[in-house]
N, C-alpha and C positions, 0 to 999 in steps of 0.2 A: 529697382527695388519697390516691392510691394506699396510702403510707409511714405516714399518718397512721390512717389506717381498720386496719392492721396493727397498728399500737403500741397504739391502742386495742383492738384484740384482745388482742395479748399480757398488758396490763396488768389487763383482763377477767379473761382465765384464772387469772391470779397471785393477783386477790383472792378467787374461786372457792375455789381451791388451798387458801389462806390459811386460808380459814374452813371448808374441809375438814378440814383438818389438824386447826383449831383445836374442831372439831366431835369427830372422833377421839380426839385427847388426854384431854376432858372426858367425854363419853361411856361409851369400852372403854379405852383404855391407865390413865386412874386409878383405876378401877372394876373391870377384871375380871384377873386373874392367871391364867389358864388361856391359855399360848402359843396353840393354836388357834383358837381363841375370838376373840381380836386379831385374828388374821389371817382367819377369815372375813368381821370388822365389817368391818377396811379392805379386803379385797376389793368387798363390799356396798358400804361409801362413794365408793371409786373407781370402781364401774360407775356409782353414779346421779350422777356427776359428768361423767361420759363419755356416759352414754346418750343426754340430748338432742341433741348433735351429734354424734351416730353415727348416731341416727334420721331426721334431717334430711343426713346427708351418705349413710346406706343409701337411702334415698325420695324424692332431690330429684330434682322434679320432678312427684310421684307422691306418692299420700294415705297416710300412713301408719296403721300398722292404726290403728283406736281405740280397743282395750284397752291395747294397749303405751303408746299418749301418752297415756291417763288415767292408769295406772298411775304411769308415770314422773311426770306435772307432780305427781300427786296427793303423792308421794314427794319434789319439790324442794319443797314446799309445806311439809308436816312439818319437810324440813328448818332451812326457812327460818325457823317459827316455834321450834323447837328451838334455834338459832342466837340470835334475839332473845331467850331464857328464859335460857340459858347468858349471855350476855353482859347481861342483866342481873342474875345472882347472883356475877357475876364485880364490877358496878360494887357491890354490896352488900359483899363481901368487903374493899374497895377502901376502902370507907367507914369500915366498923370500927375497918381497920389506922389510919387518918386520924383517926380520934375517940381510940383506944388514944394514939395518938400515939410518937414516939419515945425517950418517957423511961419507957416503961411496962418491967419487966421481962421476959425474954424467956424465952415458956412452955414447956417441953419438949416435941419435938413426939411426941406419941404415933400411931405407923405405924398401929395397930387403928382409931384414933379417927379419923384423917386419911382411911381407905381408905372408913371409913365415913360421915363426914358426905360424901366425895366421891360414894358412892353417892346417897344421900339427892338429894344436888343434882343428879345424873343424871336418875334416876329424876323428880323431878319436873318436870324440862325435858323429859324427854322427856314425860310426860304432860300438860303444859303444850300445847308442839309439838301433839302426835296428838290433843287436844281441839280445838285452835283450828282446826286445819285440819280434821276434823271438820267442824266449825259451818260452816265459809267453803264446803266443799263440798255439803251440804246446801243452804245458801244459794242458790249459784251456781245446783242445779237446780231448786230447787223455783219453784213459778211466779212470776213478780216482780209486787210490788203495782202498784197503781194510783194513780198521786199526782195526783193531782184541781185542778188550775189556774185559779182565773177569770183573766183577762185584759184588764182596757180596752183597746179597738184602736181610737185616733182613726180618724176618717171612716168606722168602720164602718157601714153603714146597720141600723135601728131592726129592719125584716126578720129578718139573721141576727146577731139577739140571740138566746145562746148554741147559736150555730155549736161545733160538736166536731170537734177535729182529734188524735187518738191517734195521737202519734210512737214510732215505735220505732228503734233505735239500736245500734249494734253488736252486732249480733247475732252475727258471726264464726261461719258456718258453716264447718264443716271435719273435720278429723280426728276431734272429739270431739262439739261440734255438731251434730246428723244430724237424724233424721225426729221418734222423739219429743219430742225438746227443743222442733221449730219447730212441730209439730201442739200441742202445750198454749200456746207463746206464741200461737196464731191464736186459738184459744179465746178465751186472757184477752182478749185486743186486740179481736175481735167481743163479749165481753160488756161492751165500755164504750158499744157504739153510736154509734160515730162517723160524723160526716159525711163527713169525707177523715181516708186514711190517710198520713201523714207518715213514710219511711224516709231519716235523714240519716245515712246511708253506713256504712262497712266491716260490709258485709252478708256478706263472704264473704274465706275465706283457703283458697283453692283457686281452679281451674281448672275453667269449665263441664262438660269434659268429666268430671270425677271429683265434684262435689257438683252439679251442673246438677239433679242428682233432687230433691235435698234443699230447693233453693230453692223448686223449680214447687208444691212443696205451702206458699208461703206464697199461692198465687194462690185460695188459699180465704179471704183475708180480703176481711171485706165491709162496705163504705161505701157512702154515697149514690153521692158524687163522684169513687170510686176511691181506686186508692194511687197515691202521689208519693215520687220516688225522686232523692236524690243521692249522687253517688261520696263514699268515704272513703279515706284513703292507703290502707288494704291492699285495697278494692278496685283501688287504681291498681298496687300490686304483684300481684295474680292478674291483672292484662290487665282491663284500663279499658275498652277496645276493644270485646274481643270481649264482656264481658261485659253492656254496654249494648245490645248486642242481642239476649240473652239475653236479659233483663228485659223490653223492649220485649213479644220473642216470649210474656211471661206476664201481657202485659195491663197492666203496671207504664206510670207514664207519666216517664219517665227526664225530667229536669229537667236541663238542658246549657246553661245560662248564655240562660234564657231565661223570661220571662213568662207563664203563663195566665192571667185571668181563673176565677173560683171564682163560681157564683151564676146569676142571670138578671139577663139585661138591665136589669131593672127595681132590683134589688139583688144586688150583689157585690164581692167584692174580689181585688185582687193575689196570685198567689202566686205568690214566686220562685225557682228554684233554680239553683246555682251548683257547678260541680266542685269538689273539693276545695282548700282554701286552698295546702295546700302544690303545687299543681300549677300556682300562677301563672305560673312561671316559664316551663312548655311549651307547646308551639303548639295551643291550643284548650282551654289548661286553666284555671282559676277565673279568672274574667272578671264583676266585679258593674256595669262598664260599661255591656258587652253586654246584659248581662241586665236592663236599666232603660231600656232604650233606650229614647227616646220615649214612655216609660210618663209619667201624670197622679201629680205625686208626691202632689195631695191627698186621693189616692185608700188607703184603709185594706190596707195590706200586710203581707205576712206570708214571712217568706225562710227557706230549707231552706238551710242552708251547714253541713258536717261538725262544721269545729273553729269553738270560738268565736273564734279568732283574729283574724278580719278584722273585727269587730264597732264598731273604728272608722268602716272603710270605711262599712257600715251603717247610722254612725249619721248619717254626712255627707251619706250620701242620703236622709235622714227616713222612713228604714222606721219601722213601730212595731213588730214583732215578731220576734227573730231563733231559730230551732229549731236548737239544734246538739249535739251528742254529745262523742266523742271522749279526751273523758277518762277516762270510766268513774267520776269521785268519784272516784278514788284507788283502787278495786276493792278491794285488800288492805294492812289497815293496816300499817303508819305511810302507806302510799301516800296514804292519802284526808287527811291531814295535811300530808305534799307537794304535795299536789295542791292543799293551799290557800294554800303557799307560792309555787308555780309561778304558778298561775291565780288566784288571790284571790278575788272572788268567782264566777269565772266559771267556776271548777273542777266547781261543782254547784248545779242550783237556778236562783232569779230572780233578775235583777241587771238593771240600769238603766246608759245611759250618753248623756249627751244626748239624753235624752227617748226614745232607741229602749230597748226592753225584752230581752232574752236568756232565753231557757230553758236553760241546758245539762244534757240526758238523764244519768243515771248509767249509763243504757244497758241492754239486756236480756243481754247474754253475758259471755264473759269469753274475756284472752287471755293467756297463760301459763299457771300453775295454774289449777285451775278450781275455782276456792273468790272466795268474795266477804267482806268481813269489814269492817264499819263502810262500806259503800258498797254498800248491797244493790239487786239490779236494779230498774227500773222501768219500767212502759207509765206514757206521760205520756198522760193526755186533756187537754188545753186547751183553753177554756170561752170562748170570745171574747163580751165584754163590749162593746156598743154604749155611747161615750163621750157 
């Protein structure tokens, strides 16, 4: 609803606001006595409060450059660990007064002393902040490991005892995302030597016509059996449409709520792919019906589906194997801590549910900042194990 999609904005910007302010105060107003000096911090803090939807309301439509949106997310990133450093010397402060208690006598407060441990505790949030994001940014680019899977996959035949399937996962090409990033993930993904390559969706946060470039160089990754590809919700936000014919047009074999065969005649198996979960509700959108139609369920499978979410579905149809993304692990903590509140175990990692198995990818990119921190990327190779 129209009303409600507003009030959740307004009440967005309010908490924003909040902890601007509250960033400000701790910062430069109790820290620095030079009138100017105040006032160029809170200029500085109100533009990077402003900038990402000025960037997004200057450029919609249209890519925005990608120094200005590294800069900036790179800038709410510090913030934001800055923000958790302060309001955790804030609950420390909190604790003392609590332990002192109320019958402690009450100390004079010395202005010198006050101005200075306020610096002190500045100073090291802010260093705190520009460390961690630091490391999460590093993180995010440098190339992501390889987390190595064996797998038992009932009814697989004895043949493609370990079969290799190197999934890769949000990789969110875009404004910051571009040619080097995806030329080093082909690399790592062709040094696993895989059989098939597995892409389960939000491959892109753009429009073909503005990163179309950026994709065509993943068409240098090389497998036996090709790459396999399923939509993710922000593919379904840059045009679902047009972009699966994109892919198509780079050799990619788009998976649309329907069956291959993986192997020969003599030995293979299932593999399925499904549009994104949240897309059940549209006309032609995730369907694991369709996509099992008349399929032999004794037959050793393996499903490409985005979010792990439908994994019940999955497991009612005695898949053994489910490849899904979407989470990212939580990308940046406390997020990967949520994310095992939200998801439990399905947030990251193997997990089990009536007998079908789940992978869910931590993913190769990132979306907002571009820092990773306790949920660092991965190319998964999965080792399929004859049961």
């Amino acid at each position: 609803m129209l009303w409600l999609r507003i009030l959740l904005g307004i009440l967005t910007l309010a908490v924003f606001a909040g902890a601007n302010y509250f960033v400000y105060r701790r910062t430069v107003a109790d820290t620095v006595q030079h009138v100017w000096v105040r006032r160029v911090m809170a200029t500085f803090l109100a533009l990077l409060f402003l900038a990402v939807p000025f960037i997004r309301f200057a450029y919609r439509g249209q890519m925005p450059p990608p120094l200005a949106s590294t800069l900036v997310l790179i800038g709410w990133g510090v913030f934001i660990y800055t923000l958790m450093a302060l309001i955790l010397v804030e609950a420390v402060k909190w604790a003392q007064r609590r332990r002192r208690g109320k019958a402690a006598p009450p100390v004079p407060e010395n202005p010198e002393r006050r101005l200075f441990l306020s610096r002190v505790a500045a100073s090291g949030a802010l260093v705190v902040g520009g460390g961690v994001a630091s490391f999460g940014t590093w993180r995010a680019f440098s190339p992501p490991q390889i987390s190595e899977i064996p797998i038992k996959l009932a009814g697989l035949p004895k043949a493609l005892d370990g079969f290799t399937i190197v999934q890769l996962s949000d990789i969110h090409v875009g404004a910051i995302i571009q040619e080097k990033f995806l030329d080093q993930l082909v690399a790592t993904a062709n040094s696993a030597k895989p059989d098939l390559i597995a892409i389960t969706g939000d491959l892109v946060d753009g429009s073909p016509d503005a990163i179309g470039s950026y994709v065509a160089r993943l068409r240098n990754l090389q497998s036996r059996f090709g790459t396999f590809f399923v939509s993710g919700n922000h593919d379904y936000y840059a045009g679902w449409e047009e972009w699966s014919r994109e892919l198509e047009g780079i050799d990619f074999a788009v998976l649309r709520n329907r069956t291959v065969s993986i192997g020969d005649p003599g030995a293979s198996f299932d593999l399925i792919g499904v549009d994104d979960y949240g897309s059940r509700w549209m006309r032609s959108g995730y369907d694991l019906d369709a996509a099992t139609a008349g399929r032999d369920p004794s037959r050793a499978s393996v499903l490409l589906a985005h979010q792990p979410s439908g994994l019940e579905l999955a497991a009612a149809k005695k898949i053994g194997l489910q490849l899904s993304g979407h989470t990212h692990g939580g990308q940046m903590f406390p997020g990967n801590l949520v994310g095992d509140v939200i998801w439990g175990t399905r947030n990251a990692g193997l997990s089990v549910l009536d007998g079908t198995q789940l992978y869910t990818s931590r993913g190769c990119g990132f979306v907002g900042p571009p820092m990773r921190v306790g949920a660092p990327p991965e190319v998964v190779k999965i080792i399929l194990v004859a049961s």
